[in-house]
Every structure is written in structure tokens, then in C-alpha cells.
C-alpha positions as CSV (number, residue, x, y, z in Angstrom):
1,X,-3.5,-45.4,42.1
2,X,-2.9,-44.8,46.0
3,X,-0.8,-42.5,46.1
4,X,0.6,-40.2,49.7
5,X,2.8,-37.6,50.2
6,X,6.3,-38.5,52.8
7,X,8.7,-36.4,53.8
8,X,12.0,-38.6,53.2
9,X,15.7,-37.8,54.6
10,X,18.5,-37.8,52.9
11,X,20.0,-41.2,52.1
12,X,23.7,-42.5,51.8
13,X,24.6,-45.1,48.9
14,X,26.6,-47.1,47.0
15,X,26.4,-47.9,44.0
16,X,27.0,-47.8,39.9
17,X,26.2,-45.1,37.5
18,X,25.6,-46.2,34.0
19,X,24.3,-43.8,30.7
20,X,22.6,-45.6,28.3
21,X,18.5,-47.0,27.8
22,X,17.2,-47.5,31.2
23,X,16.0,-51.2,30.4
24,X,19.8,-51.8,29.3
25,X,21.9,-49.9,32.0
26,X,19.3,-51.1,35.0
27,X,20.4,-54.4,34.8
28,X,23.7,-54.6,34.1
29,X,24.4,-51.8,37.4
30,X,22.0,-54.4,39.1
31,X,24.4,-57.2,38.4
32,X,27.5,-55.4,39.4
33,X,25.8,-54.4,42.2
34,X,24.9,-57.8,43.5
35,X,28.0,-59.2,43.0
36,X,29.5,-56.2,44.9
37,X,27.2,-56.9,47.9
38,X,27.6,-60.5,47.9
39,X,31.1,-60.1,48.0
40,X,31.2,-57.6,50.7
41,X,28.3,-58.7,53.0
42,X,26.0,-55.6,52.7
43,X,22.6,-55.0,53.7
44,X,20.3,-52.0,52.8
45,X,17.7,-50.6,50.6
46,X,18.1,-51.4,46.9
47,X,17.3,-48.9,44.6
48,X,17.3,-47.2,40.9
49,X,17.5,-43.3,40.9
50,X,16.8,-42.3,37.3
51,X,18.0,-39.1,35.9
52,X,16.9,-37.4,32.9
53,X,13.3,-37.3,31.2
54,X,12.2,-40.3,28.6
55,X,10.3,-38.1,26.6
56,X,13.1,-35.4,26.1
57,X,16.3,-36.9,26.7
58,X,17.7,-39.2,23.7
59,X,17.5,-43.1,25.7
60,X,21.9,-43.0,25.1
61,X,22.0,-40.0,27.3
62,X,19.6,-41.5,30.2
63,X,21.1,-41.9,33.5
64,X,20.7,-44.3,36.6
65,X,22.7,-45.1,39.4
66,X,21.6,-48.7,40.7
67,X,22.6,-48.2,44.9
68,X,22.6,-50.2,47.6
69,X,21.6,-47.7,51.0
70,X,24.0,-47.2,53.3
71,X,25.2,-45.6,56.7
72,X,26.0,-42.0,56.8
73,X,30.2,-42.2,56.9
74,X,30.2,-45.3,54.9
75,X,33.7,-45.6,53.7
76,X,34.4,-47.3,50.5
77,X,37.4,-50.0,51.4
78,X,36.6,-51.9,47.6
79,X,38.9,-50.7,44.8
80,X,36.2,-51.7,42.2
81,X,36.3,-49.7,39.2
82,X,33.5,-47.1,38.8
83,X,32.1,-47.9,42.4
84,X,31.1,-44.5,43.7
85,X,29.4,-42.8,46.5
86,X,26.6,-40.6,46.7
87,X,23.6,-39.0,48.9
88,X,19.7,-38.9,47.3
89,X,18.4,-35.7,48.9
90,X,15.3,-35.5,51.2
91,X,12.4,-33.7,51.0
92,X,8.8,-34.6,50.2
93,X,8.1,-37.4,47.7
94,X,5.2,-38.6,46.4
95,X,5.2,-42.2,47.3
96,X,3.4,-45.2,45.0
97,X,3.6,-48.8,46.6
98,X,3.1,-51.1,43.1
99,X,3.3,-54.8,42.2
100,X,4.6,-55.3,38.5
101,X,4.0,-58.7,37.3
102,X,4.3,-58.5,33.6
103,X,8.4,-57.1,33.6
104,X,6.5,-53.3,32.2
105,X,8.3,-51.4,34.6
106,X,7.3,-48.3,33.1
107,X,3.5,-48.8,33.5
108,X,3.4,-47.5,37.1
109,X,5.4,-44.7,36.3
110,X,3.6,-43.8,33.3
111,X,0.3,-43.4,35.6
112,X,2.1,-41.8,38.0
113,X,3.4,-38.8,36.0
114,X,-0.2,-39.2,33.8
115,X,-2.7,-40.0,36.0
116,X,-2.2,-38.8,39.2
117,X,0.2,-35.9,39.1
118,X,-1.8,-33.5,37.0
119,X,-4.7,-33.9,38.9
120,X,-2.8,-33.9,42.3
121,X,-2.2,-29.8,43.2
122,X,1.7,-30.7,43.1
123,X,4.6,-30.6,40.5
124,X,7.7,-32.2,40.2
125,X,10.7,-30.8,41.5
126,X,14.2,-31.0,40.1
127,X,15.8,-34.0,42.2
128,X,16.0,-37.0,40.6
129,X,12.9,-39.9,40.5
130,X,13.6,-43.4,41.9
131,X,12.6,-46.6,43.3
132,X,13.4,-48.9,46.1
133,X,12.8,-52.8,45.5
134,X,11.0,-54.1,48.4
135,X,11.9,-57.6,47.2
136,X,14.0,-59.5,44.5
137,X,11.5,-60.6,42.0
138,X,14.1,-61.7,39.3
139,X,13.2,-65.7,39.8
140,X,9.3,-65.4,40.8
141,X,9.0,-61.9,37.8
142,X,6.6,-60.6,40.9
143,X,8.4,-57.2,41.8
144,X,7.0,-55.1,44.7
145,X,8.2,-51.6,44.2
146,X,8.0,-48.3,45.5
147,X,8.3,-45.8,43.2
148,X,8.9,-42.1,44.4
149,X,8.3,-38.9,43.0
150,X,10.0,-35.9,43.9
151,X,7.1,-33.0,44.5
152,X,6.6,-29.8,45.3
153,X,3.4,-27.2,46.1
């Protein structure tokens, strides 16, 4: 697994927060989130940030906000129920570039946290995980991803 160490800034978004099983609530905030976008002309980064831990948190109490990137002072002008704004903070990540071909999202992630991490000389700090799409695999199922792990000494 190639994995490097970035320092990331802070980025603005848009986006959808849902509660529920990840494989569930990731694609219907994906679908609200395209039309959204297609309605309003945007361009940006399009990413997952996943909040709670699979192993310890019950999968009806996992979070994830599916965001679009945007501009810092973005100003929501949509009255679209449950739209919000947010910030993902900076800091150092550890970044993974991956290909998933088979629709197991979780594979990467899983060798990330089990693979790599414990024999990396980091640990994971308490922001939140995500992952920005580098493409839109949903008609081709071939999804280049990178997946980023907050870390810390």
C-alpha cells in the first residue's frame, strides 16, 4: 500500500449529512448532492467525510456528510432542506491513492487502519476520515479514490 504523509488546509463545503449505515446514507447524500450541483452549476472536489468508528459505533448512529468543495465565503443562495455548510480541518493526513473495482469500498480502508497504520510510527487523530472521488465511477464501477487519514506523531 503506498502510502505518504501531506499537510492539507482546511477546506470549505457543501453538502448533506445523513446518520445511518455508511453503504445506505453514502448514496442517497450522493444523489442529493448531484442533483443539487447539477442544478446549481458547481464545480469542486467531491467527497465523503465519515464520522464515527465501524467497529464501535452501532451502523444507525454512523455519520457522513457527502460535500461538494467549495470557496472560502461560499454563500448558500438554495433553500434546499438539510443543505448545510461546513469546513474539514487541515493538518497532516495520511494520504492513500486506490482504485476499487469490485464496489468493496471498505477494502482499502480496512488495510489502511490494519496494515499500514500500526506499522507506520503514527496514530490517528480525532478529526474525522474521508475521501475525495477523483472520478465518477458509477457507470464504468472503476472508482479512483483517495482516501485520507487523519494522523498524528
Amino acid at each position: 500500500m503506498n502510502v505518504k504523509i501531506i499537510d492539507r488546509e482546511p477546506t470549505c463545503w457543501v453538502g448533506f449529512h445523513l446518520t445511518g449505515p455508511w453503504h445506505e446514507t453514502a448514496p442517497e447524500g450522493f444523489g442529493r448532492l448531484s442533483k443539487w450541483v447539477e442544478r446549481n452549476n458547481m464545480q469542486g472536489e467531491w467527497m465523503a467525510i465519515y464520522h464515527g468508528n465501524p467497529n464501535k459505533t452501532p451502523a444507525y448512529e454512523l455519520g457522513i456528510e457527502t460535500v461538494l468543495s467549495v470557496a472560502d465565503g461560499f454563500q448558500l443562495e438554495d433553500s434546499v432542506a438539510s443543505l448545510r455548510l461546513g469546513t474539514l480541518e487541515g493538518g497532516q493526513y495520511a494520504l492513500s491513492s486506490v482504485k476499487v473495482v469490485d464496489g468493496n469500498f471498505a477494502k482499502p480502508w480496512l488495510a489502511l487502519f490494519q496494515e499500514w497504520l500500526p506499522a507506520s510510527g503514527w496514530r490517528i487523530d480525532e478529526r474525522p476520515c474521508f475521501e475525495h472521488y477523483r472520478n465518477d465511477g458509477s457507470s464504468t464501477g472503476i472508482w479512483d479514490i483517495d482516501l485520507y487519514l487523519p494522523v498524528i506523531r
